[in-house]
C-alpha positions in Angstrom: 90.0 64.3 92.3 88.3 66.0 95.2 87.2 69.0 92.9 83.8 67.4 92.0 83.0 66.4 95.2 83.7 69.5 97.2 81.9 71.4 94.4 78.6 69.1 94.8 79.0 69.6 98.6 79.2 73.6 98.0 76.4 73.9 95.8 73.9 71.5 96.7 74.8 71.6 100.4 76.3 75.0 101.8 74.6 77.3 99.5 71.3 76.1 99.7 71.5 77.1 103.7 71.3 81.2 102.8 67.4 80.3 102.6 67.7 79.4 106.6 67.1 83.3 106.4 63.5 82.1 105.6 63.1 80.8 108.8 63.2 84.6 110.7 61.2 86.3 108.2 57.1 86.7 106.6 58.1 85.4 103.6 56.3 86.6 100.5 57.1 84.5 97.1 57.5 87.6 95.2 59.6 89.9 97.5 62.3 86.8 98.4 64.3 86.1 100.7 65.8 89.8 100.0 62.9 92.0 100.4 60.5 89.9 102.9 60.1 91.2 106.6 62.2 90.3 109.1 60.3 88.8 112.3 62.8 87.8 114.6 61.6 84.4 116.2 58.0 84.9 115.7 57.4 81.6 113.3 59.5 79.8 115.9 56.8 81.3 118.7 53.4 80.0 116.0 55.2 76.9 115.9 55.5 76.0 119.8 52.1 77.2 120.4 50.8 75.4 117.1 49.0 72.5 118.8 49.5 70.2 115.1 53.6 70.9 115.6 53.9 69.4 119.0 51.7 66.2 117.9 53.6 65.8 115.2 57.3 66.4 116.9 56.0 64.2 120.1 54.7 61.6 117.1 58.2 62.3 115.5 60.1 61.6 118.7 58.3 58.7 119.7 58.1 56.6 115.7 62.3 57.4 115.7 62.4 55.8 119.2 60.4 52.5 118.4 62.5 52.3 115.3 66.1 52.7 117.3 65.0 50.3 120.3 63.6 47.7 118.2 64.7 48.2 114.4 68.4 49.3 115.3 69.5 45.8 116.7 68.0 43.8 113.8 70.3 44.2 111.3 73.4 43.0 114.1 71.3 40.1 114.7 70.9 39.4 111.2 74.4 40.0 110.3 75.7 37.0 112.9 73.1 34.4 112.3 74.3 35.2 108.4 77.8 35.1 109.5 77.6 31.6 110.7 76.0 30.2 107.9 78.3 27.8 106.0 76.6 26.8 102.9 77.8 29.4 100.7 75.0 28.8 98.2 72.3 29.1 101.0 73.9 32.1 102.7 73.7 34.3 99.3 70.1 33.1 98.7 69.0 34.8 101.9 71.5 37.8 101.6 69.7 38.4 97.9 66.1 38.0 99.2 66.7 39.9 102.2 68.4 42.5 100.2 65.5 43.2 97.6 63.1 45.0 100.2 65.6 47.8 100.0 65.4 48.4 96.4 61.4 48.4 96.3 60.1 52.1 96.4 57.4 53.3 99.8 54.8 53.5 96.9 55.2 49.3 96.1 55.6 48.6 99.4 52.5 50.5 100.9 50.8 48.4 97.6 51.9 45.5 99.0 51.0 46.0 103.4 47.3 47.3 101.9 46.9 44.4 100.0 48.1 42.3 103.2 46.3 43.6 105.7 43.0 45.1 104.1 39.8 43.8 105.3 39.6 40.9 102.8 43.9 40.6 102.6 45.8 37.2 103.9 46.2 38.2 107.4 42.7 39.2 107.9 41.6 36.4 106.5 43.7 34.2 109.0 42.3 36.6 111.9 38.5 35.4 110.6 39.2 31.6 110.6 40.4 32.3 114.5 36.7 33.3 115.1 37.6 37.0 115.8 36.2 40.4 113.6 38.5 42.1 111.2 40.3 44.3 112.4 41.2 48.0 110.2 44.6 48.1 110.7 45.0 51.6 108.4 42.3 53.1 110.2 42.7 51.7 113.4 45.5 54.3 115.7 46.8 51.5 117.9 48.4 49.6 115.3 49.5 52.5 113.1 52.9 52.5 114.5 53.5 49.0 115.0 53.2 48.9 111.2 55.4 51.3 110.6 58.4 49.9 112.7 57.6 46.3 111.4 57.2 47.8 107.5 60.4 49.8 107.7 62.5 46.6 110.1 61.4 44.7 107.4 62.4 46.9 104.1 65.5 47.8 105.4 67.1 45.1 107.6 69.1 43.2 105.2 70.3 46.2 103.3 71.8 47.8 106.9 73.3 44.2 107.6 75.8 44.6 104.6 78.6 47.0 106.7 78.1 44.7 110.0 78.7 41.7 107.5 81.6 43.7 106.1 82.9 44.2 109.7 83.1 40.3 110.3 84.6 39.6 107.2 87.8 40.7 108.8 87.7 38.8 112.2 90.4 36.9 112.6 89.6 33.0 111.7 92.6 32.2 114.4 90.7 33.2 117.2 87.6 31.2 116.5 89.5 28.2 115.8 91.6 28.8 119.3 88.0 29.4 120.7 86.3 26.4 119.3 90.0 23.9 120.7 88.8 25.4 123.9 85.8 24.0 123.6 83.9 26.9 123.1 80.3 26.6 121.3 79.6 28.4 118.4 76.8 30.9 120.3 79.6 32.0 122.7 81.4 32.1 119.6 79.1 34.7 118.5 79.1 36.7 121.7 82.2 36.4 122.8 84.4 37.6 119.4 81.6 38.2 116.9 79.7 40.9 118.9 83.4 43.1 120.7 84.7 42.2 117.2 82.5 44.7 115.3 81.3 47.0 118.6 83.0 49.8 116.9 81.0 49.7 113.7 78.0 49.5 116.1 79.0 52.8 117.9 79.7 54.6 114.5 75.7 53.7 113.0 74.9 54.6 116.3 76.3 57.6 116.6 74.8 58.1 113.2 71.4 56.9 113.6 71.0 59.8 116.3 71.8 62.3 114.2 68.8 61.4 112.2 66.6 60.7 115.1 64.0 63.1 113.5 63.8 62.0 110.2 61.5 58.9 111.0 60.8 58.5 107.2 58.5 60.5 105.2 58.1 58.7 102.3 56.7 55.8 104.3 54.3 58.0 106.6 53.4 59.9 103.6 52.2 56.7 101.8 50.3 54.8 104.7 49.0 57.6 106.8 45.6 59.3 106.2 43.7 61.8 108.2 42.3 59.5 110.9 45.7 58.1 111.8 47.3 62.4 112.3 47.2 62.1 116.1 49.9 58.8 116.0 51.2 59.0 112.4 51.8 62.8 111.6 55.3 63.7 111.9 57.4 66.8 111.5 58.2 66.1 108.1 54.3 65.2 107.1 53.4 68.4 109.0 56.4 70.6 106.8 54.8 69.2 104.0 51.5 70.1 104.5 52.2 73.7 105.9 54.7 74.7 103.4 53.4 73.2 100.2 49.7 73.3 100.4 49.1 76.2 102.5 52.6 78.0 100.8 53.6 78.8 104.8 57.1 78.4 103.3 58.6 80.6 106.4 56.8 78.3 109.2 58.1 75.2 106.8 61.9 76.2 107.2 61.6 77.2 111.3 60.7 73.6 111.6 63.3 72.2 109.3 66.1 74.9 111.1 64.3 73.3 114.7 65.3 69.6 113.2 68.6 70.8 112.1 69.5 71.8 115.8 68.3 68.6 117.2 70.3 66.5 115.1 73.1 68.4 116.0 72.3 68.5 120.0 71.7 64.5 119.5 75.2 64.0 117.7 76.9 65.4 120.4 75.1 64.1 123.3 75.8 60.5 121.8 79.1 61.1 120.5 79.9 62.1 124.1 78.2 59.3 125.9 79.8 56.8 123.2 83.2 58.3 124.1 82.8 57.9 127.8 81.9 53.9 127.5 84.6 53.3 125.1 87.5 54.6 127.9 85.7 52.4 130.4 
C-alpha cells in the first residue's frame, strides 16, 4: 500500500532535485544540465549583490512575518469561539461560510478586493461619505501589505481552523463539567482547558508554518501586485518568476530557490529546537 506513495515521493520529489546542479552552473537550454559550465557560487555572488533579490527577500521576510504574528493566531481564535457555540445548526452555518474562502482561486479573489476597494468600489465609497479623498489602495505602497495579510487571514482562516477544531473534539467533556461545578466561567473555560488542551497541535503548525516562512504566497502577490507596488510587494518567488521565465535566467532562478530551500531548513530546526526547549519547561 505504500508502493504508490513512495513512488510519487521519488519521482516528483527526489528526482526532480538532480536539477539543484543548475544552481552552480551558466546554464544554456541546449547544452543541459550535462554539458553547461560549471561556475562554482558565482549566481549565488549576482544574487547577493543583485539589488531587486535583497528587496524582494527583505519584502519576503517581512510579508511571512505579518502573516505569522497576525494571521497565525486567527484560526486558534476562531476554532474556540466555534467550539463554544451550541446551536449545532448555527455553528455549521458559519463553519460552511467561513470555509468557502478557501476553495475560491487568487484569480476570483483578487476580482473580488479590486472590485472592493477600487476608486468607485463599496469601501471607497464609504471613505467619500466621511468627507475624505479616495484613497488607491493598489497603487498606494503603504497599504499594499496590509491587504495582503487581511486578503490571505481572510481566505484562509476557517479552512486552517478545521485541525484546531479536530483537536477539541477530543477534550474531555468531564473536565469542563468538573470546571463549570467549580464555578468556573465559560472564558476560563476556554483558557484554562481549551487553549493547554490543543498547545500541541499549535506547536506542530508552528513548527510547520516556519518551515514555509518564505513562501509568503505567490499566487496572491502575483495577482495584486503591479510595478509600482515592487519595492513592498515583490517577493522571492515574484522575483524567480520574473528572472527565470521571462528573462530565461533559469541558473539565477534555481540559486534562489536552492537559498529558500536552506532557509526553510535552518528555520525548522531553529523552531523545532526552541519548541523542544519550552515543552521540558
Amino acid at each position: 500500500m505504500l508502493v504508490p506513495g513512495l513512488l510519487y515521493i521519488a519521482i516528483f520529489h527526489y528526482a526532480p532535485m538532480f536539477g539543484l546542479v543548475i544552481a552552480f552552473q551558466d546554464y544554456k537550454v541546449f547544452k543541459g544540465a550535462t554539458g553547461s559550465p560549471f561556475v562554482g557560487f558565482a549566481n549565488f555572488v549576482y544574487l547577493f549583490k543583485s539589488p531587486q533579490f535583497i528587496t524582494a527577500m527583505k519584502n519576503t521576510f517581512i510579508i511571512s512575518a505579518y502573516k505569522i504574528i497576525i494571521g497565525f493566531p486567527v484560526p486558534i481564535l476562531l476554532a474556540l469561539l466555534i467550539n463554544e457555540v451550541r446551536y449545532i445548526i448555527f455553528k455549521r452555518s458559519v463553519q460552511t461560510i467561513l470555509y468557502l474562502p478557501h476553495f475560491l482561486s487568487w484569480i476570483v479573489m483578487s476580482g473580488l478586493l479590486f472590485n472592493f476597494l477600487t476608486e468607485q468600489g463599496p469601501v471607497n465609497n464609504l471613505i467619500k461619505m466621511t468627507g475624505r479623498k479616495a484613497i488607491f489602495f493598489f497603487s498606494d505602497e503603504v497599504y499594499f501589505r496590509s491587504i495582503l495579510v487581511l486578503s490571505d487571514i481572510w481566505k484562509e482562516m476557517g479552512w486552517n481552523a478545521i485541525i484546531y477544531l479536530a483537536a477539541l473534539t477530543v477534550v474531555s467533556q468531564e473536565m469542563y463539567e468538573a470546571a463549570k461545578i467549580d464555578g468556573a466561567t465559560r472564558f476560563q473555560c476556554m483558557m484554562k482547558i481549551s487553549m493547554p488542551s490543543i498547545m500541541p497541535v499549535i506547536m506542530i503548525m508552528l513548527l510547520l508554518r516556519m518551515g514555509s516562512i518564505l513562501n509568503v504566497g505567490f499566487e496572491q502577490v502575483f495577482n495584486l501586485y503591479n510595478p509600482m507596488l515592487y519595492s513592498v510587494g515583490d517577493i522571492i518567488d515574484t522575483y524567480v518568476y520574473r528572472i527565470g521565465v521571462l528573462e530565461n535566467k533559469f541558473h539565477i532562478s534555481a540559486a534562489a530557490g536552492m537559498f529558500k530551500s536552506v532557509i526553510a531548513c535552518i528555520m525548522v530546526i531553529t523552531t523545532y529546537y526552541f519548541l523542544e526547549k519550552v515543552e521540558d519547561k
